[in-house]
KEBALUM-777958 format. One record per residue (C-alpha): residue in one letter; x, y, z. Coordinates in steps of 0.25 Angstrom, whole numbers, padded with zeros to 4 digits, always signed. Each point is the difference from the previous one (the first is absolute). Layout:
! KEBALUM-777958
aXYZ;...
This chain:
! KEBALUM-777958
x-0105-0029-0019;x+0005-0009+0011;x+0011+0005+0009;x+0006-0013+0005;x+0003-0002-0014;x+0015+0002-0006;x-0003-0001-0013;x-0009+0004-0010;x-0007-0012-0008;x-0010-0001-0011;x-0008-0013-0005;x+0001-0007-0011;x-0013+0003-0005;x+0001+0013+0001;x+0015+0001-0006;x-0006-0007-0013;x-0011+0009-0001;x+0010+0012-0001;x+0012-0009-0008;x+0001+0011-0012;x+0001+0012+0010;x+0011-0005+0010;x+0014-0004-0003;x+0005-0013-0004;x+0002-0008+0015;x+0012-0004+0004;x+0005-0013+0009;x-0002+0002+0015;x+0011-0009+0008;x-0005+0002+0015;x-0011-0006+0009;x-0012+0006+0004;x-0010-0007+0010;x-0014+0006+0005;x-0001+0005+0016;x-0004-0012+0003;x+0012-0010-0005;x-0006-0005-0011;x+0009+0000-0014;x-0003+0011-0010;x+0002-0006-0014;x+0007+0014-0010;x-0001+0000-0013;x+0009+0013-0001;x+0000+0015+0001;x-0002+0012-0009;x-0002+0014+0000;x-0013+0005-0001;x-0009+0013+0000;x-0012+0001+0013;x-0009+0009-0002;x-0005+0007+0013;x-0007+0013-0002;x+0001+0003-0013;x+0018-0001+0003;x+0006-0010-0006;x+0012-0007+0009;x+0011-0008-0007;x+0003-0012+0010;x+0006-0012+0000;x-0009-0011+0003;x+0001-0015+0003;x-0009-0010-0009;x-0007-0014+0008;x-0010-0008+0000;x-0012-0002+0008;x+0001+0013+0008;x-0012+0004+0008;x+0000+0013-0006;x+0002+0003-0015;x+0011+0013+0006;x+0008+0001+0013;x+0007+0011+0001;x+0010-0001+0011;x+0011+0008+0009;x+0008+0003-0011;x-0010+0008-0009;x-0002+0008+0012;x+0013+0003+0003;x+0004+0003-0012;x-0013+0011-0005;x+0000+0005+0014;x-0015-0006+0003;x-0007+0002+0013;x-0011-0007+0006;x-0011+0005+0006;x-0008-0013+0007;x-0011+0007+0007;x-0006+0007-0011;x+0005-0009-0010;x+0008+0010-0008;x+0014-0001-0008;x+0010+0012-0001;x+0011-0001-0012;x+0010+0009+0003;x-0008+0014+0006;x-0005+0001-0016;x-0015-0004+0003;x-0009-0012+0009;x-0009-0010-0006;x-0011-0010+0006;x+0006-0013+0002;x-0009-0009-0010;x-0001-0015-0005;x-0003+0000-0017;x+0010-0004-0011;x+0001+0007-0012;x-0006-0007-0012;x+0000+0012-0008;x+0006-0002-0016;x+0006+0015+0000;x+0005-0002+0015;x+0017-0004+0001;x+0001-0003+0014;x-0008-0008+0013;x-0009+0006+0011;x+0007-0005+0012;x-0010-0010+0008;x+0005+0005+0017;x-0014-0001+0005;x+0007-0007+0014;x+0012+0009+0006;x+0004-0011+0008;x+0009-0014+0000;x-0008-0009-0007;x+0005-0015+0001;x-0001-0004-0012;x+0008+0010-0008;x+0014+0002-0002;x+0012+0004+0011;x+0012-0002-0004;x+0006+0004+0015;x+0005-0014+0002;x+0015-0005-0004;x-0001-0004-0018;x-0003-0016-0001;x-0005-0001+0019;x-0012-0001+0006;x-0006+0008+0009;x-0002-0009+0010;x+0016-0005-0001;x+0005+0014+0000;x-0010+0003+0014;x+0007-0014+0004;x+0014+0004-0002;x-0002+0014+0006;x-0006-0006+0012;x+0013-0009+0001;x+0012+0012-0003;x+0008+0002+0011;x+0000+0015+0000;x-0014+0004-0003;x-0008-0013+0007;x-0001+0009+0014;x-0005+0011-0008;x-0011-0008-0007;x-0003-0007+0012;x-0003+0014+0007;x-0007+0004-0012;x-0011-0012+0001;x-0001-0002+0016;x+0005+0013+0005;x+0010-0007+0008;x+0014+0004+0004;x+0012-0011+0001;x+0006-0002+0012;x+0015+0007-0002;x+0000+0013+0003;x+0009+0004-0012;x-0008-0008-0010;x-0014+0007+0004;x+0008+0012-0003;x+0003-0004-0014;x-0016-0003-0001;x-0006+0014+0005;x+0011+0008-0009;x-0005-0009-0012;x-0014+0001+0001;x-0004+0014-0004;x+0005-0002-0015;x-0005-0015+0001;x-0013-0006-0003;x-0009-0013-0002;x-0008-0001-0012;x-0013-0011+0001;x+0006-0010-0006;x+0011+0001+0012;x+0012+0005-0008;x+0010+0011+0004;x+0003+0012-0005;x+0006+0013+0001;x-0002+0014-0003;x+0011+0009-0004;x-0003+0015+0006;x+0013+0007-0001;x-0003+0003-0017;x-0010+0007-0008;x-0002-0015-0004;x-0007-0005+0012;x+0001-0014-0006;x-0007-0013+0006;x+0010-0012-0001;x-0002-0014+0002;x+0010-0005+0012;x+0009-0012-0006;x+0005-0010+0008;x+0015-0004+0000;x-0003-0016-0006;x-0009+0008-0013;x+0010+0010+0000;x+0012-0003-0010;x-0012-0008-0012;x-0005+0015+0001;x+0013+0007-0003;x+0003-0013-0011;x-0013+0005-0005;x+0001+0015-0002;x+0016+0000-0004;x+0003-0014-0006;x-0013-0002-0008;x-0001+0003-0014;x-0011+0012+0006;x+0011+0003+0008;x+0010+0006-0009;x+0011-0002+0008;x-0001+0016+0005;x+0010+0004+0010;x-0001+0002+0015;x-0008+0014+0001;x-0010-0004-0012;x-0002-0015+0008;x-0003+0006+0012;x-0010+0009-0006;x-0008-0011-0006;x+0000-0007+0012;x-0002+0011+0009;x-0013+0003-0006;x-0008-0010+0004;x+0008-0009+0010;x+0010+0002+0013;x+0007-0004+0011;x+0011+0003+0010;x+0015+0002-0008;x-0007+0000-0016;x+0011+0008-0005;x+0012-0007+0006;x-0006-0014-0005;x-0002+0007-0013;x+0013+0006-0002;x+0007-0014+0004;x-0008-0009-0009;x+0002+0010-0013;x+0014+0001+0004;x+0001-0015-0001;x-0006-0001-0014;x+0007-0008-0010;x-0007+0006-0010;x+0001+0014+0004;x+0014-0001+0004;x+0006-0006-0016;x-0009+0010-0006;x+0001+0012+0007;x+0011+0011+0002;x+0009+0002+0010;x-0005+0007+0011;x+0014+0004+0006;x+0005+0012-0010;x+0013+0005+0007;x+0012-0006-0005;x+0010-0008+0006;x+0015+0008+0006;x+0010+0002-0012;x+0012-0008+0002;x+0011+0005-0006;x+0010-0009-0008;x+0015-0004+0006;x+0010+0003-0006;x+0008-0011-0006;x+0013-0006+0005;x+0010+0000-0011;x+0017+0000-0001;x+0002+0011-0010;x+0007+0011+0012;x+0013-0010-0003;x-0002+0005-0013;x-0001+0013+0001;x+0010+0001+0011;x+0008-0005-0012;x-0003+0007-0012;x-0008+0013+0005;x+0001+0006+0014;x-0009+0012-0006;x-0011-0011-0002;x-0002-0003+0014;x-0003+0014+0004;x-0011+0000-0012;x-0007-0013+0006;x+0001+0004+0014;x-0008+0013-0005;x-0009-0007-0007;x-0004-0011+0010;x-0003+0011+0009;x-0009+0008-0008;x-0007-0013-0003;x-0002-0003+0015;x-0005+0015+0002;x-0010-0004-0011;x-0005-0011+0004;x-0002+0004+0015;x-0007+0012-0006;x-0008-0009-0009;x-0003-0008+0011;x-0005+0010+0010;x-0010+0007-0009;x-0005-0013-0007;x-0001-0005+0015;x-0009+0011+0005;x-0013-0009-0006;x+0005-0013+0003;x-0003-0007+0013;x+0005-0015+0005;x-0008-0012-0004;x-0003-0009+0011;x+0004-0013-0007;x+0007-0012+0008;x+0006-0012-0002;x-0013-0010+0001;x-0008+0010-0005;x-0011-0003-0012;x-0002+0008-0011;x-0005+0003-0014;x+0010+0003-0010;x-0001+0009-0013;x+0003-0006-0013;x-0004+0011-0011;x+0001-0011-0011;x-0011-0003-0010;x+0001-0012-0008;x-0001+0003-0015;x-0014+0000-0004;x-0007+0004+0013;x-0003+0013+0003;x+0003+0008+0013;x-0014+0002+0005;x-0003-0016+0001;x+0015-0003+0005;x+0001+0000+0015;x+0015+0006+0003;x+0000-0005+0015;x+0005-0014+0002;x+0001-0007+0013;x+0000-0003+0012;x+0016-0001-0001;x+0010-0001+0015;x+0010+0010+0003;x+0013-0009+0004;x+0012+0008+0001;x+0002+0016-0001;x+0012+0002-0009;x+0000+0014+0002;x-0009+0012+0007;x-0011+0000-0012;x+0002-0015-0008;x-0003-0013+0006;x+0000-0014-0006;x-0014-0007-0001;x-0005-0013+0000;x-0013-0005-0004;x-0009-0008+0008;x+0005-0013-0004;x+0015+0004+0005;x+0005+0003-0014;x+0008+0012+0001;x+0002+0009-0013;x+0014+0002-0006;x+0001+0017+0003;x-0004+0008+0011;x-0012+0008+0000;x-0001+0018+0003;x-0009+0002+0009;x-0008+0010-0008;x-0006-0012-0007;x-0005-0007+0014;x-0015+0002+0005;x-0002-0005+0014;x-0009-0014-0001;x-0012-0001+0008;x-0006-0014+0004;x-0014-0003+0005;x-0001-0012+0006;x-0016-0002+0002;x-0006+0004-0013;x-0011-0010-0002;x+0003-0010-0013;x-0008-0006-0007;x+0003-0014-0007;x-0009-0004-0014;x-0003-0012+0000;x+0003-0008-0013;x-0009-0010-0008;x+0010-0011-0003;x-0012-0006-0011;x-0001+0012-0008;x+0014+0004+0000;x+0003-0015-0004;x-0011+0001-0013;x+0007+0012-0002;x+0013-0007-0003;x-0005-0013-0006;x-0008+0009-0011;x+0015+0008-0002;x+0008-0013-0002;x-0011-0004-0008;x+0001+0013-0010;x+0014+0001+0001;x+0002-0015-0005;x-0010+0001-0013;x+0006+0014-0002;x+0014-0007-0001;x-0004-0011-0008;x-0006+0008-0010;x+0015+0009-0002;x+0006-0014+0001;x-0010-0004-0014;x+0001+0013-0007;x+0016-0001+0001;x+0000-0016-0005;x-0010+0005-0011;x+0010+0012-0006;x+0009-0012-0003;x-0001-0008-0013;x+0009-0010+0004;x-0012-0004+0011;x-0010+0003-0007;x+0005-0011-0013;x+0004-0011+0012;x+0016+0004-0003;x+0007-0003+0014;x+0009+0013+0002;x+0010-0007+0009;x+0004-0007-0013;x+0008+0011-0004;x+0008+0001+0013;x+0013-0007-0006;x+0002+0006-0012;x-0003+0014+0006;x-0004+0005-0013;x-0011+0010-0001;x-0005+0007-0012;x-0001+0016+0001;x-0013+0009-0003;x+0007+0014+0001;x+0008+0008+0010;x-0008+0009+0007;x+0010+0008+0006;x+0015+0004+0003;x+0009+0004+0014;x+0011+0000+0006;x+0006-0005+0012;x+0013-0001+0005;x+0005+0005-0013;x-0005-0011-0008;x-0012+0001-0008;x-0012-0007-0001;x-0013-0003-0006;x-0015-0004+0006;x-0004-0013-0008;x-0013-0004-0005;x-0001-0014-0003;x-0008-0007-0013;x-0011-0006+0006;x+0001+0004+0016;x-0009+0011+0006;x+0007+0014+0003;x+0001-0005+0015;x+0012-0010-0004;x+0009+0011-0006;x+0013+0000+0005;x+0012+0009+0000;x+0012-0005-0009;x+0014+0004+0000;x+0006+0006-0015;x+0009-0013-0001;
């Protein structure tokens, strides 16, 4: 067992050993590296049964190469079966059930289905894995940019030389710090969290390493796109620093993906507004014709104004104001789907579009980001605010201009034989071509001689009839009027 270790990883050799007892592995798409910066080369991970006095743990494990060890189990094993270590008397505690020595001997036994776990050393060895550092960095570029951050350089200046800087309020700052903070030995910062039953031991992340590891844990295809609390959770567990769920909240919040794929968060509904009623002459008319007629519609315009103000204060008690403005950006709700495409693979949410000119309190005409505005104004139930994140790393792929070049000389290529050859068959099907007879000969008498009518329509109250010409394939028939 190793306790600077993160992970639990098995070697190659040992996994092909035991192939026909242990799931099928699957693709791992992180990056691993050992406690001393070296680049650990995964093949996978599975799910595999340990053996460990006579119970057998299911776990998921790591697969590599070249290891030091043929099993290390890391922090996660312990966490999660509740193991205690007992270094002086080198003994192991799985959850208060029963002790064993700790022992160094694989199992090579044919009736056995799981590993004896090799922990002979309790303590960090420098050649196995740690998985502490920021996915795809170094250890000594994360210790570089630590020692350069802003706000925890003081702390881990303190930490290494014990000394305080100089402004009285930052020294502050330092003392509060450094009773959850630490230094490991490779000089790397982190922290422990006290407050839960947890009491996890995180990583401290500079602010320039701090937006490729949220890029990582929500945008990456092991990401999942999960939403703020679930994010904040994965990250939480192994890394920190100062404001992780506001930076968090703000980076999710900004996510293109999320945003056209996910629901609305915002559930009340907009104010009702009633409708006015419309201007019209007809009270000449019934001055004229029937007095008794406006005593009806007076009635009955009121009892529709008491039923719309009645309407409206009880739909009104779960609605609130939405606080969109002219200049505002936001998403809008199309529920179309295209026919063909299914709901689930449509994204609903389209944008970002302007808001130029409110037209009344709960509709306002749009424009798009190229200042083309749409024909109709818009309800404000199907606006989502739009959130922009102006320093979300990009990354541009470079392309190779020779390949993509072979790629379409071998098209044109294809595309040209594959013409000429629908070019030959057509010349082939006719026996004018085929015996040297020139079809343009015909052109001035315009005579052609018939196979057979293929079939009959009618169009524009005439009738007609599909031709089918002696000698010509069925690609030259042509549609002929009854005359």
């Amino acid at each position: 067992m190793d306790t600077g270790a993160r992970c639990s990883i098995l070697d190659e050799t040992i996994f092909e050993n035991f192939r026909n007892q242990v799931n099928r592995p699957l693709p791992y798409y992180g990056t691993l590296t050992t406690a001393n910066g070296a680049p650990l080369h995964v093949l996978g991970k599975t799910v595999c049964p340990i053996n460990i006095g006579g119970y057998i743990f299911e776990h998921e494990m790591l697969i590599a190469k070249n290891l030091t060890h043929p099993v290390i189990l890391g922090y996660d094993f312990m966490s999660q079966f509740n193991v205690k270590l007992d270094c002086g008397n080198r003994r192991v505690t799985f959850e208060g059930m029963f002790d064993i020595e700790m022992i160094s001997k694989p199992i090579d036994n044919k009736f056995s289905t799981g590993i004896i776990v090799d922990d002979t050393p309790i303590r960090r060895i420098p050649d196995t894995v740690a998985t502490l550092t920021v996915p795809g960095r170094p250890i000594d570029q994360v210790v570089k940019e630590q020692r350069n951050d802003p706000y925890y350089a003081d702390l881990v200046s303190y930490l290494a030389d014990k000394e305080l800087p100089e402004d009285l309020k930052e020294a502050k700052k330092v003392l509060a710090l450094e009773g959850n903070h630490y230094l490991d030995e490779n000089g790397l910062l982190f922290h422990h969290e006290l407050k839960t039953s947890r009491n996890l031991t995180q990583l401290v992340v500079p602010q320039s390493l701090r937006n490729e590891l949220i890029t990582w844990a929500h945008d990456e295809p092991c990401g999942g796109h999960f939403g703020v609390t679930k994010t904040y959770e994965k990250i939480r567990t192994n890394y920190y620093w100062i404001g992780m769920y506001n930076d968090i909240q703000t980076w999710v919040k900004s996510c293109t993906t999320c945003a056209q794929r996910k629901r609305n968060p915002t559930t009340s509904k907009a104010p009702l507004l009633p409708r006015k009623d419309p201007t019209d002459n007809t009270d000449l008319l019934i001055q004229r014709f029937v007095s008794d007629l406006r005593l009806l519609r007076n009635l009955a315009k009121e009892n529709i104004q008491k039923a719309q103000t009645k309407m409206k204060l009880h739909y009104d008690q779960t609605t609130k104001s939405y606080p969109f403005q002219v200049g505002h950006k936001v998403w809008v709700y199309t529920p179309i789907t295209k026919k063909g495409l299914t709901k689930k693979l449509t994204s609903f949410w389209h944008g970002p579009f302007r808001l130029i000119e409110k037209t009344s309190p709960v509709t306002f005409k749009v424009e798009n980001m190229n200042n083309k505005e749409l024909p109709t104004p818009i309800h404000v139930s199907r606006f989502k605010q739009w959130f922009g994140y102006e320093e979300k790393p990009t990354t541009d792929l470079a392309l190779n201009t020779e390949v993509l070049n072979e790629a379409t000389e071998t098209m044109d290529e294809f595309c040209f034989e594959e013409t000429n050859h629908k070019i030959q068959e057509e010349v082939n099907l006719a026996p004018e071509i085929e015996h040297g007879v020139d079809i343009m000969e015909n052109l001035d008498s315009n005579i052609y001689k018939m196979e057979k009518i293929v079939k009959k329509r009618t169009r524009g109250g005439k009738i007609q009839y599909l031709i089918k010409w002696e000698g010509y394939p069925s690609s030259q028939n042509i549609w002929e009027p009854e005359e």
